[in-house]
N, C-alpha and C positions, 0 to 999 in steps of 0.2 A: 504494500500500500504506500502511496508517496505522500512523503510527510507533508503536511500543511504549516502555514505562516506562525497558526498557534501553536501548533506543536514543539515547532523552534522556541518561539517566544517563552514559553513555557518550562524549557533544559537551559535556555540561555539564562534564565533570571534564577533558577536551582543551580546553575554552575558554578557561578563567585561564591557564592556560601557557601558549598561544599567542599569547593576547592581548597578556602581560608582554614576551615576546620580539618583540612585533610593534607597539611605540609608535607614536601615530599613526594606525592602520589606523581606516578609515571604516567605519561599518557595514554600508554596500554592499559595501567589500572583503572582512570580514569573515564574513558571510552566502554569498558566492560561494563563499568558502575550504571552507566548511561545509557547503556545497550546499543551503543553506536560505532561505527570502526575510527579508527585512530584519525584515520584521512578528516573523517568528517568532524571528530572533536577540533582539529587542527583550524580548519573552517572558522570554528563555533569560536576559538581565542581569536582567531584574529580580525572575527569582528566583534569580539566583547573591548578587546585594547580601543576599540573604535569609537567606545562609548564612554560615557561619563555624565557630569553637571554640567549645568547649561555654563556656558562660559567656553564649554573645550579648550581651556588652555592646558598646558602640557603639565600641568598641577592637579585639573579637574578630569584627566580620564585615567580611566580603570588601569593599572600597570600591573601586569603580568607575562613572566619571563617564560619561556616556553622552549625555546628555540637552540637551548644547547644540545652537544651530545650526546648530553647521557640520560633525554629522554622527560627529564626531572620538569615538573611541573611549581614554578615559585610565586604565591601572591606575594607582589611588594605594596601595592597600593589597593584595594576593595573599594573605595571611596564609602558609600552607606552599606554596600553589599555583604560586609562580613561573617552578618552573620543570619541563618534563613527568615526571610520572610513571614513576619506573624499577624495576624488579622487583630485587629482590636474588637473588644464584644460588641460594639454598633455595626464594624465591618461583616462579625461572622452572622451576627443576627440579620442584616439585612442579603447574605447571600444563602443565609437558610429559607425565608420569607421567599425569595427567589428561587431555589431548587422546589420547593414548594407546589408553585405555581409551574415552574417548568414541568412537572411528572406530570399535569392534569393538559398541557397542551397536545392536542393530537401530531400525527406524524410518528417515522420509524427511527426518532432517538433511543440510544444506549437508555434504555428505563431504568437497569441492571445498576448503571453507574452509578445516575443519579440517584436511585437509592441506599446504597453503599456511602456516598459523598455527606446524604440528609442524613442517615444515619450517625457519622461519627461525628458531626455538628452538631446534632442535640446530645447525645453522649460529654462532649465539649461542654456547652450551652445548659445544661441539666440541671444548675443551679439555677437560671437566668431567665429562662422559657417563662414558666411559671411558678407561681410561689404552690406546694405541696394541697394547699385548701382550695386551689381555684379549680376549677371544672368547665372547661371547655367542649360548647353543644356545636355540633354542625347541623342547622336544618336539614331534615330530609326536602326531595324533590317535593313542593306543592302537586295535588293530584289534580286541585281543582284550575293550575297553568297548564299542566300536560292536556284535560280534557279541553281547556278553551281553545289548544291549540290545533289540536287534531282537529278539530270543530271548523276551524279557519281556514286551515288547508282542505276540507273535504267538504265544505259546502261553498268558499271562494268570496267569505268576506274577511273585513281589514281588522286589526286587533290593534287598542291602546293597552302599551307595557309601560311598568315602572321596572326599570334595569339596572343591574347592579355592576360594572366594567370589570372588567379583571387586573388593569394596571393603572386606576385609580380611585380613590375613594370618594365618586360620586353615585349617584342613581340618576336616571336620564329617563324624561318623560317620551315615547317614543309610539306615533301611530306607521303600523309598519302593512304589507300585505304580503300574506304567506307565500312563499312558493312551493315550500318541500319540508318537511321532515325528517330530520337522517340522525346514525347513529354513527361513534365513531370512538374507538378507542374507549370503550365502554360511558360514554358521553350524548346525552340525546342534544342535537342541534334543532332549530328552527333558521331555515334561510329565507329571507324576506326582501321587498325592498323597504328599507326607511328613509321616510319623508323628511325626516329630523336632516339624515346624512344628505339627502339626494341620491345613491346608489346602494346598492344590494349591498345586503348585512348576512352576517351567520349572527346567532344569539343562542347560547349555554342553557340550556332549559332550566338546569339549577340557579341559573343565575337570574331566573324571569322572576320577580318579586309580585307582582299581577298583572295579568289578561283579562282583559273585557273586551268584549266583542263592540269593533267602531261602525261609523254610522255608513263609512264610505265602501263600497261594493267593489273589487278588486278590479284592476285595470291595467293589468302587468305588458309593459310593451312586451316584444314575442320573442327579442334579444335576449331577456331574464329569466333563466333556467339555475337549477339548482348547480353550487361550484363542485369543481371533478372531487374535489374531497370537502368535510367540515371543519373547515379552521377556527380560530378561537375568535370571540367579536372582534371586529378589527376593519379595515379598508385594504382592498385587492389593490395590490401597487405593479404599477412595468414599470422597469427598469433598465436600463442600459448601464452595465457596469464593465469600468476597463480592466484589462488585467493586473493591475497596479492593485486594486481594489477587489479582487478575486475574494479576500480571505474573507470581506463582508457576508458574502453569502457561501461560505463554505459549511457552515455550520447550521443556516437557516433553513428553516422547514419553507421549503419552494412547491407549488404548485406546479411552475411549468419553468422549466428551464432548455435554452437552444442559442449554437453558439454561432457566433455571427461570422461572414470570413473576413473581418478586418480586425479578430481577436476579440472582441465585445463578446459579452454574455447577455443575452433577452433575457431577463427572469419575469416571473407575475411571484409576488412573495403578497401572504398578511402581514400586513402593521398594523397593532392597537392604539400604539403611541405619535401620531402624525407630527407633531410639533419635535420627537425626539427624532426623526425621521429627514427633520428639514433641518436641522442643526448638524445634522451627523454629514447628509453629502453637501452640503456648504462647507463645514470642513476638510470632506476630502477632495475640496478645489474642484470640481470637477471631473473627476472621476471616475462617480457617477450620475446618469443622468437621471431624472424622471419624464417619463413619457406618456404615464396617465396616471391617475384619473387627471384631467385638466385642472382641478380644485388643488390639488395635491400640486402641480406643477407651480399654479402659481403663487402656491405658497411660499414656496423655493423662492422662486425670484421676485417677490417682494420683500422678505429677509434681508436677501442677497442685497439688494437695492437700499434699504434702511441701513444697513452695516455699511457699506460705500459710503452711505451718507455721512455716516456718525465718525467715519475715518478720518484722523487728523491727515 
């Protein structure tokens, strides 16, 4: 399997620390530790010396001898890197909160891991989670949202929900019209369009707080058909990402991906978080692109255009 961007990312920043606490160690030994061949650790030093504090002056990057012949590996400078990487209890708490909600997102992620990873975070977190007397209820699925729903889809009127997001702590007044009903990943979906967003929604049946059947009679143009799978509430985004920017959706749960012959990748990806969405490829300068929804594009460059502005 060929390794990805975070995979590196990921041995490069366990490197310096294990290295500091391991004086000595040969690049043979080193390489084995890491399950990589020598060639490839040699790589992975000589663009760690590459790095450092902003400044890069020959004070502020990483210094590490590598290069004699007897193989020996010497940190002389780690700069913060000495010693591994620790989460503070805000950090591990809000990447538990996060694995969390990642095991409920559909799609064919490692579940295996993520499990394994939540688990030794609350084992960690054990004091922290909860105090011993609190008692945490998860509502079961209302019956009386399932039945409005079915109801909507199989006789073809519109429904008002009160909904509850999955990556923010709102509820959203929402008249939507059915299209489909689906399950997924042991998750019952409603695919609709909402009038709230203007395009087609999925919506979490657990997460439908109530259903009442609306006044208005379904109207669905002939374009709007249930999506090839059920994604988590969110907006269906295309994309145009350059190879530069590959790693973005290496990890993403894609709906439709196809590669272009000028190296670009088409994707249609879910995004729940829109505004985190237009921050993210403004950063990466261009990129990537957005190509629809139109609402979503012009988000982007009205950003882009207030930032210009505010540029000294």
């Amino acid at each position: 399997m060929r390794e990805t961007s975070a995979d590196r990312l990921a041995r490069l920043l366990a490197l310096v620390p294990w290295l500091s606490q391991h004086p000595g160690v040969s690049i043979t030994q080193a390489a084995e530790h890491f399950g990589i061949t020598p060639q490839v650790l040699e790589r992975d030093l000589w663009l760690v010396v590459c790095c450092g504090l902003p400044g890069h002056g020959p004070d502020q990057l990483i210094d590490i001898q590598f290069w004699e012949d007897d193989g020996v590996i010497d940190v002389i400078d780690p700069q913060t890197l000495q010693r591994p990487l620790r989460l503070t209890s805000d950090e591990a708490m809000a990447l538990l909160v996060g694995l969390r909600l990642l095991a409920n997102v559909p799609g064919a992620g490692d579940l295996g891991t993520v499990a394994s990873v939540t688990a030794r975070l609350e084992e960690a977190l054990a004091d922290r989670i909860a105090p011993p007397d609190t008692t945490v209820v998860l509502e079961p699925l209302d019956e009386g949202v399932r039945a409005a729903v079915t109801s909507a889809v199989q006789d073809g009127h519109s429904l008002s929900l009160r909904y509850a997001g999955a990556t923010r702590d709102t509820i959203t007044e929402r008249v939507v019209e059915p299209v489909a009903l689906q399950e997924y990943a042991g998750h019952e979906y409603l695919t609709a369009y909402c009038h709230r967003a203007g395009a087609q929604r999925t919506f979490r049946l657990d997460r439908i707080m109530s259903a009442e059947p609306g006044e208005a009679a379904i109207s669905l143009d002939p374009d709007v058909r249930p999506l090839p799978v059920a994604p988590e509430e969110g907006t269906v985004v295309h994309l145009q990402v350059e190879p530069q920017a590959r790693w973005f959706i290496e990890t993403a749960d894609l709906i439709e991906s196809r590669a272009e012959p000028d190296g670009r990748v088409s994707v249609h990806m879910v995004i729940a978080d829109i505004p985190w969405l237009v921050r993210t490829v403004i950063g990466l300068g261009g990129r990537i692109e957005v190509v629809g929804p139109a609402d979503v594009r012009n988000d982007v460059l009205r950003e882009a255009e207030l930032m210009l502005a505010e540029a000294p």
